[in-house]
Structures are given as C-alpha cells and as structure tokens.
C-alpha positions as CSV (number, residue, x, y, z in Angstrom):
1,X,1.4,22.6,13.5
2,X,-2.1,24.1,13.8
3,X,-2.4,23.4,9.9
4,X,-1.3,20.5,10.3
5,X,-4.0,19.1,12.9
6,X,-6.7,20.6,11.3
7,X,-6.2,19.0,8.0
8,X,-5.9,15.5,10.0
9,X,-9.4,16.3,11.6
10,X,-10.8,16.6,8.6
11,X,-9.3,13.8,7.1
12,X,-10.9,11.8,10.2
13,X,-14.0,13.5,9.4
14,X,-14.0,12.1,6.1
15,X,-13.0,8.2,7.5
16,X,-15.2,8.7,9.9
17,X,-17.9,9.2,7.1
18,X,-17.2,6.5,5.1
19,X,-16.8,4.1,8.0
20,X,-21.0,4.7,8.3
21,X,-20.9,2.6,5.0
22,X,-19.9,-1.1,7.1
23,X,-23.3,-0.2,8.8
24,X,-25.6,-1.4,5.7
25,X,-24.2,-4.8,5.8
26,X,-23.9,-5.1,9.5
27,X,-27.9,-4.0,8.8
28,X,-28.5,-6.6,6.1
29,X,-27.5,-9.4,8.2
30,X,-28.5,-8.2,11.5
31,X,-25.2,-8.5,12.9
32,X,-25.7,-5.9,15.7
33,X,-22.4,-6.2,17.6
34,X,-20.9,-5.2,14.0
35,X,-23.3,-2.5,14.1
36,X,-22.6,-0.7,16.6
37,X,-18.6,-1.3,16.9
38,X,-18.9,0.5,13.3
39,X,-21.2,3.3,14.5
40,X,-18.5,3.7,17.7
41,X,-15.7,3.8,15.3
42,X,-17.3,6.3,12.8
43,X,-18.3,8.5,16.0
44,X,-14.5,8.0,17.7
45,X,-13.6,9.3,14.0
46,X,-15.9,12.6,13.9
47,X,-15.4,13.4,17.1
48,X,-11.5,13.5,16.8
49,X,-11.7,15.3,13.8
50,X,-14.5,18.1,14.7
51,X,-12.1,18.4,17.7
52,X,-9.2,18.8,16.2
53,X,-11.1,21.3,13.8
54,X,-12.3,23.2,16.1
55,X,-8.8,23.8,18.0
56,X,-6.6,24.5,15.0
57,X,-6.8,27.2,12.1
58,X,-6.8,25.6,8.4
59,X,-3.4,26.9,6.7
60,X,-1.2,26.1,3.5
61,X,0.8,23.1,4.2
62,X,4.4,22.9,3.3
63,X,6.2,19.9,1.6
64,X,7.5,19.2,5.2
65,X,4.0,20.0,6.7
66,X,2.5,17.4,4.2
67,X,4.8,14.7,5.3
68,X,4.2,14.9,8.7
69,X,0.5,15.2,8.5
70,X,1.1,11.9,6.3
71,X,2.4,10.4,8.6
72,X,0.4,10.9,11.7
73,X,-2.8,9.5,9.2
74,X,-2.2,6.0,9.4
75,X,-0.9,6.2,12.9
76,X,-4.2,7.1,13.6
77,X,-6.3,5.5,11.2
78,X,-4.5,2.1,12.5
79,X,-5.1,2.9,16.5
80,X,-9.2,3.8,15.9
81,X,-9.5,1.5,12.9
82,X,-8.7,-1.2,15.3
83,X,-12.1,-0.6,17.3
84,X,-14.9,-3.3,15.2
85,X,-12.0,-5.7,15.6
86,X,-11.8,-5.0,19.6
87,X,-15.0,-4.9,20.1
88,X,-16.5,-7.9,18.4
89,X,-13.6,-9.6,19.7
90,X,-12.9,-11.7,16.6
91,X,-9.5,-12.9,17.9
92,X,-11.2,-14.0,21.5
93,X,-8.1,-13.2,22.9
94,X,-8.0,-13.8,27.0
95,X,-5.7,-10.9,27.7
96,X,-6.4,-7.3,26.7
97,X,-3.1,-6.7,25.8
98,X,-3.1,-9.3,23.4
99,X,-6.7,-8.5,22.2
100,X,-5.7,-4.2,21.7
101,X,-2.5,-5.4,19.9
102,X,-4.1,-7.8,17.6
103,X,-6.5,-5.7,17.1
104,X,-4.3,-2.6,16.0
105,X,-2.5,-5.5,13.8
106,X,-5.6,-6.2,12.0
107,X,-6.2,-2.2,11.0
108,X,-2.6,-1.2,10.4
109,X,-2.3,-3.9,8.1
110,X,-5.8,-2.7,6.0
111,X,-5.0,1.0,6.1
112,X,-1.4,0.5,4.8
113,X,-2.8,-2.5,2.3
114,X,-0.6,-4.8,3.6
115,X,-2.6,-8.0,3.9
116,X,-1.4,-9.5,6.9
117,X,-3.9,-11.3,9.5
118,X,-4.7,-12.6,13.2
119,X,-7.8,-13.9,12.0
120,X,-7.9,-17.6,12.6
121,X,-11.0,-18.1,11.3
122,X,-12.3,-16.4,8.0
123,X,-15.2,-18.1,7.5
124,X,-16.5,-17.5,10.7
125,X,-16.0,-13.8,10.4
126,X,-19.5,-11.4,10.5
127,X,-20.1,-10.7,6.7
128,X,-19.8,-6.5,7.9
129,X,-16.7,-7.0,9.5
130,X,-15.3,-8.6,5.8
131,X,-16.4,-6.2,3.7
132,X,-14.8,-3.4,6.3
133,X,-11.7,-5.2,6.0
134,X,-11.4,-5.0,2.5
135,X,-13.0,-1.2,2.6
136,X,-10.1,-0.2,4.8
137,X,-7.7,-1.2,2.1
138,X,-9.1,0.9,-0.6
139,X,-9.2,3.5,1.8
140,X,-5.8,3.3,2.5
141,X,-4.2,2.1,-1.4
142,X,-6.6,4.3,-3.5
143,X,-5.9,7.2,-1.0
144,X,-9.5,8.8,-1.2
145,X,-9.5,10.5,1.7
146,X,-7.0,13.0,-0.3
147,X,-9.1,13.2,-2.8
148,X,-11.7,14.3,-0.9
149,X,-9.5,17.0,0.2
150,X,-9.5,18.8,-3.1
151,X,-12.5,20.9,-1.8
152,X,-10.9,22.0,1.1
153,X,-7.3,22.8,-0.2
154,X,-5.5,25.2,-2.6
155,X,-3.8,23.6,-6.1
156,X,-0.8,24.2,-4.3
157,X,-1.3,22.4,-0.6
158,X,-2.7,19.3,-3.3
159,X,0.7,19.4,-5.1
160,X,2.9,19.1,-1.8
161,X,0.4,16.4,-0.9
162,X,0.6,14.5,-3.9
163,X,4.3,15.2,-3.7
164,X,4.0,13.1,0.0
165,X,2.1,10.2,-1.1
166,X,3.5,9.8,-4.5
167,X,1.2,10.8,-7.0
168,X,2.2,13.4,-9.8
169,X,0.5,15.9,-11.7
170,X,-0.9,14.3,-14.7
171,X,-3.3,17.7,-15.6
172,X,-3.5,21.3,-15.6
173,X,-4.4,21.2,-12.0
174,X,-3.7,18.6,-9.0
175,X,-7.3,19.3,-8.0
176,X,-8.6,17.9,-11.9
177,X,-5.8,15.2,-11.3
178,X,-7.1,13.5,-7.6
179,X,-10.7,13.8,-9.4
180,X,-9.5,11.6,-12.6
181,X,-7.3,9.3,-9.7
182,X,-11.2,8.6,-7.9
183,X,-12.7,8.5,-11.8
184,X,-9.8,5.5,-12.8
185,X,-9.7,3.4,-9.5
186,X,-13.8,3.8,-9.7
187,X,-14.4,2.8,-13.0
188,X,-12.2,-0.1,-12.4
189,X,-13.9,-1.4,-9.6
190,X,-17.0,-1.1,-10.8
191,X,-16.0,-2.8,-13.9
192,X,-14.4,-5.8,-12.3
193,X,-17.1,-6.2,-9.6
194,X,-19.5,-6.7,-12.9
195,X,-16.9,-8.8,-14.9
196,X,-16.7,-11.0,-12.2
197,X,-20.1,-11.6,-10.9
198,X,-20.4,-12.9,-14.8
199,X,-18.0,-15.4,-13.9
200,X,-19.4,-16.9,-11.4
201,X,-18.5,-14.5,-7.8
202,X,-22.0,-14.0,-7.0
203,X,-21.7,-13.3,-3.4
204,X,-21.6,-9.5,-3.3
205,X,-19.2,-9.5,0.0
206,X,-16.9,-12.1,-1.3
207,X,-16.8,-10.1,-4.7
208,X,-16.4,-6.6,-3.7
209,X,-13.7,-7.7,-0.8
210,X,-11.8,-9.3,-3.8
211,X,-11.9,-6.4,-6.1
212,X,-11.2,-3.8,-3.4
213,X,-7.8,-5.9,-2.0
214,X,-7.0,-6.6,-5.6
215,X,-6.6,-2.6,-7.1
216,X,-5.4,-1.4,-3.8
217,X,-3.2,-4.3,-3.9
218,X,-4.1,-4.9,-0.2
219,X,-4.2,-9.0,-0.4
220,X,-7.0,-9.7,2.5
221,X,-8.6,-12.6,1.9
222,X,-12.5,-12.6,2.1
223,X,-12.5,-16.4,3.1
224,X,-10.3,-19.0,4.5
225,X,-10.0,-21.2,1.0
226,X,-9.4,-18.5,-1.8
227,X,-8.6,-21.1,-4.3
228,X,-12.5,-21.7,-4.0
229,X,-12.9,-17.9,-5.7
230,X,-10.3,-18.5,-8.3
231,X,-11.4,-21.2,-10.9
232,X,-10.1,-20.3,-14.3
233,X,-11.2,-18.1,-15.4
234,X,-11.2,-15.8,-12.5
235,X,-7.8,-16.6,-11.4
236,X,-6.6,-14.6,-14.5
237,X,-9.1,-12.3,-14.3
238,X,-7.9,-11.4,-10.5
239,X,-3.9,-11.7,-11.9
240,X,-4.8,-8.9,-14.2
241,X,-6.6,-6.5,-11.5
242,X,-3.5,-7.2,-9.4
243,X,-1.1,-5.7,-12.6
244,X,-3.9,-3.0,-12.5
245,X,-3.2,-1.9,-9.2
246,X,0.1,-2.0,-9.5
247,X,0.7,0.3,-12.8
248,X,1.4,3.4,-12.9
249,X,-1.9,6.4,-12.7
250,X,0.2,7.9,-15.7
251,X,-0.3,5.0,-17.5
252,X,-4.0,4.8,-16.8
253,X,-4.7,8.1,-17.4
254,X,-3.4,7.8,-21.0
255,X,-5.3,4.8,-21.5
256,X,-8.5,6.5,-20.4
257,X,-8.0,9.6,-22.7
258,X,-7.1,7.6,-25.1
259,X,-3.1,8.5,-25.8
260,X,-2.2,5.1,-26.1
261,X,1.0,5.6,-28.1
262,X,2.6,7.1,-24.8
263,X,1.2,4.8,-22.5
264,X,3.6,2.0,-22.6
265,X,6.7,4.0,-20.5
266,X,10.0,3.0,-19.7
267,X,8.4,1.7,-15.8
268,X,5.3,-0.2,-17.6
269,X,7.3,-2.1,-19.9
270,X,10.1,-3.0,-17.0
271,X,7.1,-4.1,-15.2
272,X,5.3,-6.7,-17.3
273,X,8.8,-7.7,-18.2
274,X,9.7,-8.6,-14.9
275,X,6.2,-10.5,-14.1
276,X,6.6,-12.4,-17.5
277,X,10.5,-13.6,-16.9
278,X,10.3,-14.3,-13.0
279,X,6.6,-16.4,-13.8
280,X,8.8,-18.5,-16.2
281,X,11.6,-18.9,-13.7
282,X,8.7,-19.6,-10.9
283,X,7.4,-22.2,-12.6
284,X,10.9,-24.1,-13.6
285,X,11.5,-23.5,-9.6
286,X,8.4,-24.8,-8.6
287,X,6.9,-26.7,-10.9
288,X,3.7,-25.2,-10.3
289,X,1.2,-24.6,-13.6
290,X,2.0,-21.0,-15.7
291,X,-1.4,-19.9,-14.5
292,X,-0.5,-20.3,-11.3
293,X,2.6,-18.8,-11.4
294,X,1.6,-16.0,-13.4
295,X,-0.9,-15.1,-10.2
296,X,1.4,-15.4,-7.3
297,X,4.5,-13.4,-9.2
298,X,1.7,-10.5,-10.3
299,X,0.6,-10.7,-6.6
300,X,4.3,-10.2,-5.5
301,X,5.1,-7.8,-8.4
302,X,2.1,-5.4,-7.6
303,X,2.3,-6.6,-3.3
304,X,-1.1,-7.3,-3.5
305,X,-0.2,-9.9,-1.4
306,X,-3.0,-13.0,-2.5
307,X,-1.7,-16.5,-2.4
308,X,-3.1,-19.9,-2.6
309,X,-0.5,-22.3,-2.4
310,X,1.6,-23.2,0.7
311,X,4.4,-20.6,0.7
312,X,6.6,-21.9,3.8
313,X,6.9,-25.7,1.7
314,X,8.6,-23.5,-1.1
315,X,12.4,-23.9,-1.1
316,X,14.7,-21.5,-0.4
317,X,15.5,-20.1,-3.9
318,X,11.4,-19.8,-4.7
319,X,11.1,-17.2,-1.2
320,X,14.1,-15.7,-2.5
321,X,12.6,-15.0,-6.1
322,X,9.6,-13.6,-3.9
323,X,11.4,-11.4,-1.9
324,X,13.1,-9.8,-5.3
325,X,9.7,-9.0,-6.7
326,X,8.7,-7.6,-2.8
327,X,11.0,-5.5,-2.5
328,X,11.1,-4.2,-6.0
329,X,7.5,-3.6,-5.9
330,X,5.7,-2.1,-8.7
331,X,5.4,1.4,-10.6
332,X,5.8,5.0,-9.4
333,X,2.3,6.4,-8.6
334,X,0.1,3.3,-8.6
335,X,-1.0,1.7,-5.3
336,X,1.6,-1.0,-4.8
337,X,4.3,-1.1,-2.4
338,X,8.3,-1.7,-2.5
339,X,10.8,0.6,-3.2
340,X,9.3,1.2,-6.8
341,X,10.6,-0.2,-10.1
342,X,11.5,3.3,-11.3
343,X,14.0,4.1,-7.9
344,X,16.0,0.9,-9.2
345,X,16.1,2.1,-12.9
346,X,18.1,5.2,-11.4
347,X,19.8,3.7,-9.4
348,X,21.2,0.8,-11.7
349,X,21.8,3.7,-14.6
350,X,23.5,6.0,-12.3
351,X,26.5,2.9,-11.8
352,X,28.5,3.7,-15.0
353,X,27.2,7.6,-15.0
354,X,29.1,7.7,-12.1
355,X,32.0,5.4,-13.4
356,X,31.9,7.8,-16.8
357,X,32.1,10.6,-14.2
358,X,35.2,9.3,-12.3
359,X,37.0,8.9,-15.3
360,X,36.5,12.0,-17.3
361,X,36.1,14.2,-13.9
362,X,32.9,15.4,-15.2
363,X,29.7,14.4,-13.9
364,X,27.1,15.3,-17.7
365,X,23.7,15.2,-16.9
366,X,21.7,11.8,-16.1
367,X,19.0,10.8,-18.8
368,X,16.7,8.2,-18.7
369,X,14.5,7.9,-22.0
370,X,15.0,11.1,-22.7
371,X,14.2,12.4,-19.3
372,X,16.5,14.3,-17.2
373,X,16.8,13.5,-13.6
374,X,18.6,15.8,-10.7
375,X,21.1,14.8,-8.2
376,X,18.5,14.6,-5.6
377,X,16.5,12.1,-7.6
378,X,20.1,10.1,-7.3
379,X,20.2,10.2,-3.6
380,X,17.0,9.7,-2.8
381,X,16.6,6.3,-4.7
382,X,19.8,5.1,-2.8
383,X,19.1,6.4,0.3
384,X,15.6,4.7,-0.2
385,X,17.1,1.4,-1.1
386,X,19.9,1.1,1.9
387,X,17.4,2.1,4.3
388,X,15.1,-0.3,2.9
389,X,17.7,-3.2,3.3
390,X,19.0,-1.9,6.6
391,X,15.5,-1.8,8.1
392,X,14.6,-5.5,7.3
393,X,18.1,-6.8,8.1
394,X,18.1,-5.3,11.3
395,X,14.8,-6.5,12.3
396,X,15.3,-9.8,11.2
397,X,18.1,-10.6,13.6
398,X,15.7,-9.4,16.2
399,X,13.5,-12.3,14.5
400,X,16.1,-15.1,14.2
401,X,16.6,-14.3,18.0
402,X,13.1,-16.2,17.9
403,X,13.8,-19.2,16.8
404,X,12.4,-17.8,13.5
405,X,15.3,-18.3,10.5
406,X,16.8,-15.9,8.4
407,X,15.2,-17.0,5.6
408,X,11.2,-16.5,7.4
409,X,12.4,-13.2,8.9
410,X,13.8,-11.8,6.3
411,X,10.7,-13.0,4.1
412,X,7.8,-11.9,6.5
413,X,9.9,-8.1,6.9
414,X,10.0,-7.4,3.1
415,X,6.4,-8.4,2.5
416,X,5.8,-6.1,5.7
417,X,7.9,-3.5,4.4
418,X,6.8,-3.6,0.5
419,X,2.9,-3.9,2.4
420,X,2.7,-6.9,0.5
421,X,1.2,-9.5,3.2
422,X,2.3,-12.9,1.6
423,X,3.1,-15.6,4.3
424,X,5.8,-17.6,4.9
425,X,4.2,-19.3,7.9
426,X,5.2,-17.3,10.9
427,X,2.7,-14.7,10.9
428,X,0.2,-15.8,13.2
429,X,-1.5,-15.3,16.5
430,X,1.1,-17.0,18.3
431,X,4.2,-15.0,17.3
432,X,5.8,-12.9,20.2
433,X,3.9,-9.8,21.3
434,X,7.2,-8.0,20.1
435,X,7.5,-8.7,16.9
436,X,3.5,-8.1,15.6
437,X,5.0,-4.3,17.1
438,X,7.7,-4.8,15.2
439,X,5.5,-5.1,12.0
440,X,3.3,-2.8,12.7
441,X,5.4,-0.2,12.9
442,X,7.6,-1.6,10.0
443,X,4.2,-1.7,7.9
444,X,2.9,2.0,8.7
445,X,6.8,3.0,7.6
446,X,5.8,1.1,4.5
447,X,3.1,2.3,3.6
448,X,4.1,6.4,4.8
449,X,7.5,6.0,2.7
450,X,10.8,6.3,4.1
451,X,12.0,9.3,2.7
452,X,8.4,11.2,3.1
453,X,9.3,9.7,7.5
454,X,12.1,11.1,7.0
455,X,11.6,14.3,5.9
456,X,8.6,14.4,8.4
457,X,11.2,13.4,11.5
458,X,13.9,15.9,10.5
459,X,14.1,19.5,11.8
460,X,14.1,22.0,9.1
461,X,17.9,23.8,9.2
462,X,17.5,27.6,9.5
463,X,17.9,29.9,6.7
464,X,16.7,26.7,4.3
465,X,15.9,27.5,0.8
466,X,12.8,25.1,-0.2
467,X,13.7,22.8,-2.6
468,X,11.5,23.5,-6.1
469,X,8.7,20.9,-6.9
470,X,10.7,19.0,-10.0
471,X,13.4,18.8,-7.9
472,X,12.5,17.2,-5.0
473,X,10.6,14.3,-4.5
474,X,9.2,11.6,-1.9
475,X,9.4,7.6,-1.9
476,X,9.2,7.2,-5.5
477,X,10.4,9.3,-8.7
478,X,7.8,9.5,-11.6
C-alpha cells in the first residue's frame, strides 16, 4: 500500500503543477477570485502529494497495485478538482450541500472527459475557469500525468500501468512509448489550435477549450451557443479531431513514423465504418443535413460528447441509434470511452467459435486477423459488456423511479458510463441530489474501467500465480 500512496502523491504533485497553468489567464483578465481558487487548488494538490510522499516508500507496483492506485486518481482528482468551482461559486447554489455536490459534478465529469455540466450559464463563466475546464479534460483523456511518471518509474511499473489504463506497448520500451503518446496528442493539438484560428476561432480560450475537449473527447462546451464556433468549415474540421481522439495510439503511431500500410487495422476500419453507416441512417432518421450528422455520430462514436442540436426533441429510434454508438465507443488505446470497438469484435467472433466448439468438442484456438487471442481475452470482453448493461439498467430504474423515463435514463447512464456527456434533457441543476451521485460515481467507474475496478476491489487469492502480460489485460484488448 505504501507504493501505492506514494506514487498517487506524486501524481498530485504533478496536477498540482499543471493546475499553476489556469493562473495566467485568471492573470490576463484580472479575474482574482479565479486566481486564487487555482492557486488553493494547486497548493491542496502539492501539499497532499508531498504528504503522501513523505509517509510512504516508492516501490514496484504490481498489475493489481496499478489498478488500485488508478482508481483512487480520479477519486481524488474529482474531490480537489472541484475547489475553483466551489470557490467562485459559479453554480450560486444556496445550500452547501448542493454547492460541494455540484461542484464535485463539475470536476468528475472533466477528469473522466465526460462532458456533463451544472453550469447554467456559459457565457457568463470567468474566461480562467473555461480554459480550466477544458484543461482538466486533457488531463484526464490524454492521461499526462502518467507520462510524466516515466521519470520516476521502472519499464516495468510503466507496463503494468499502461496495462491499467489501456495503452499498449507500441516501442522497445513503455518509457519511449508514453513519450511518443505526449509527442502525438501534442502535435495534434498544436496543429488544430493553428488550423483553426485560420478558420476563423480567434479567441484563444474558445479555441484551445475546443481542441482540448475534442482529442480527449471530453465534450465541454466553451460557450453556451456552440453552433456559433462551428460554421463550415470548422464543423468538419472539429468532426475530424473528434475521429482523432477516438482512434487507436497504434494507429497514430504508424502514421507518425510513417508505416502507413499497417495503419488501417481491423478496429480502424470497423470504426470509420460504423461512423459512415450510422451518419447515413442518422440522417434518414432525422432528416438533419450529412454534415450535421456526420458531427454528432463522430461525437457519439469517439464520446466526445459535442452536440448542437436539441437531443431530447429526437425520437425514440434516433436516442436509440445514439446510445449504440455510446456504448460501443471507440478504439482500444485512444482516449474515447465505451466498452471499446475491439471488446465487441471478440465477443461477436467468439459466438460460432463457441458453436464450432460445442459441436466438434474441441475448442481450436480464437483468431482475429491473424492474431491469436486467450481465453481471458474471451471473458474479459463479456464480463465487460454484461457489467456494462447491468450497471446502466439497474440505475436507470432508480431513474425512472423519478419521473424520468426509460428512454432519458437509460440515455443519460450510457453517455455517463461511455464518459460521453451528450444530453438528453435531464441533466441539469435541478435533477435529485441522488442521482448527480449516481453519475458521478457511474462516470469515475467509466472512466477507471470496469474490469481495471474490479481487479482493484478484489482480494488477491493466496498462493496466486500472476497472470503474464499478453495474457491478461484491462478494459480494452489491443
């Protein structure tokens, strides 16, 4: 456990750091409430870290060690993330109840890029407090407070790390891999920030908050009217950053060194295939433009979560299409949400392997495109996807008992679950105290992964025998 707390203070360390960056804008503006809420946070951040430091001994961590130490992250990075929201009182909530819980809302769903917000008002927000909205979700989707940790931590701690949070080995070392993940997701946001302001984004906050929700495929909303910051040709220009976020590192990585040829895998092509069939069937459904379309199934697809059309006037089958996408989410490794497009491809080929099985009494060995697969990688995409159904049809009776209907619930759980953050038009600052806990917890378990919870809640059985690296693995399967 010691190892475990020590690597959390430093990762608290490191927020705690990076939150210092909301004070330039809070000091461009002069918004001094902003100023100092971010210099409390950033201090509430160091202090808990150098504390836990300074209590604890910095050992290798364990595949089970990792998960747990997961896990408690965006626990915490939700409870003192919550603090510039609190104390600028942005909600002007009358109780403090109310205030700590919308508050804590507001953070869970940035760290876990799920998109979700209390805010009534976006307009009226302090230009600091919208970039650190936005900055929270690339904290949380790009996952750079690993990275940082490859100073700190041996090849092999990194690989039961990446193992937790879903990102696989793409070089000779997981230490060169986290460096190329921060190279990727910073070229690209660099890039788009420029390709953008050419198009007409010229405010910096608006801009940067855009590309920042759009590759972490977080989905806050720099302003209460975003059709204002999509005119064509932005629109497509955000619809692509959206796909971005939500493809697989892999496939960015052979892009960048330039092995295109292998690029294109079995997960990429299901996923452009999936965004270019369900845009059709989108429009036919809703007889919305294929522009249109084409932006709202990409931000489904990837659960970046951006909308600009009503979506509680769509009819049933249109929500339903939605939730598909949701809970499907997009490719192993990338920053999007859902259960993962590759966990359904195993689990949809493993139907008539197991028929074949039953019939011959032989079980031969499962292939996908030429890559072999274990039994675990089996169980774990069907224990992944039952969970995932049983968590938001078990909550969303607790919703219907509401008033809310099936339909909503069932909606508003999957877009919590997948941290997607599209509305259906019940999440807002009157719904029962209840069920914002009910989605914040049912974001953080989003955003963790259920089988990397799982693994983190269950006591390790005596006399175990690890499980080897390629044949265990989290969430998603690359």
């Amino acid at each position: 456990m010691k190892a475990i707390v020590a690597n959390l203070g430093f990762i608290l360390q490191t927020t705690g750091v990076l939150t210092l960056l909301a004070v330039v804008p809070a000091s461009i503006y002069g918004e001094q409430p902003s100023l100092i809420a971010f210099l409390i946070t950033s201090v509430t951040f160091l202090a808990a870290g150098f504390g836990m430091n300074s209590l604890s001994q910095r050992k290798e961590l364990d595949f089970k060690s990792s998960c747990i130490l997961i896990s408690m992250v965006f626990f915490l990075l939700g409870i003192i993330g919550s603090i510039p929201y609190f104390y600028t009182n942005i909600f002007a909530s009358s109780g403090v109840w109310l205030k700590i819980t919308n508050s804590i809302f507001e953070s869970v769903s940035g760290y876990t890029t799920t998109g979700y917000s209390m805010i009534i008002n976006l307009d009226s927000l302090p230009r600091s407090i919208v970039l650190y909205r936005s900055m929270t979700q690339w904290i949380g989707g790009i996952g750079i407070v690993f990275i940082i940790m490859v100073f700190f931590n041996s090849n092999d701690t990194l690989e039961k790390l990446g193992k937790a949070i879903g990102f696989q080995k793409m070089t000779a070392t997981m230490t060169k891999t986290y460096l190329r993940i921060f190279g990727i997701y910073t070229a690209y946001t660099v890039l788009f920030f420029g390709i953008l302001f050419a198009t007409g984004l010229r405010d910096w906050v608006n801009n940067i908050s855009v590309v920042f929700s759009a590759i972490s495929t977080g989905g806050f909303s720099p302003v209460d009217n975003f059709s204002a910051l999509i005119a064509f040709p932005n629109n497509l220009i955000i619809s692509l950053l959206m796909i971005i976020g939500g493809t697989s590192l892999t496939v960015h990585y052979r892009i960048f060194t330039g092995n295109f040829k292998k690029a294109a895998n079995l997960e990429f092509v299901v996923f452009i295939s999936i965004i270019i069939l369900f845009a059709i069937i989108f429009t036919l459904l809703t007889k919305v433009d294929i522009a249109t379309s084409l932006f709202h199934i990409a931000s489904a697809s990837s659960t970046a979560g951006f909308s600009f059309i009503d979506l509680s006037n769509l009819a049933v089958s249109a929500k339903m299409l939605l939730f598909i996408l949701m809970f499907i989410g997009g490719s192993t490794s990338s920053t999007a949400g859902g259960v993962k497009i590759m966990s359904i491809i195993i689990f949809v080929k493993s139907i008539p392997w197991v028929v074949k099985g039953v019939i011959t009494g032989n079980l031969s060995k499962f292939v996908v495109r030429g890559k072999e697969f274990t039994y675990i990688d089996i169980y774990a995409a069907l224990l992944l996807i039952t969970i995932a159904i049983v968590i938001i049809v078990g909550f969303a009776f607790i919703f219907t008992s509401f008033g809310i209907s099936l339909t909503d619930s069932v909606f508003a759980l999957t877009s919590a679950l997948s941290n997607t953050g599209l509305y259906a038009g019940i999440i807002n600052n009157s719904l029962p105290m209840l069920l914002k806990l009910i989605l914040i917890l049912v974001m953080i378990v989003g955003r963790i992964g259920i089988i990397t919870l799982l693994v983190a809640m269950t006591p390790k059985p005596a006399g175990s025998i690890p499980l080897k690296p390629d044949t265990a693995r989290p969430d998603n399967v690359p």
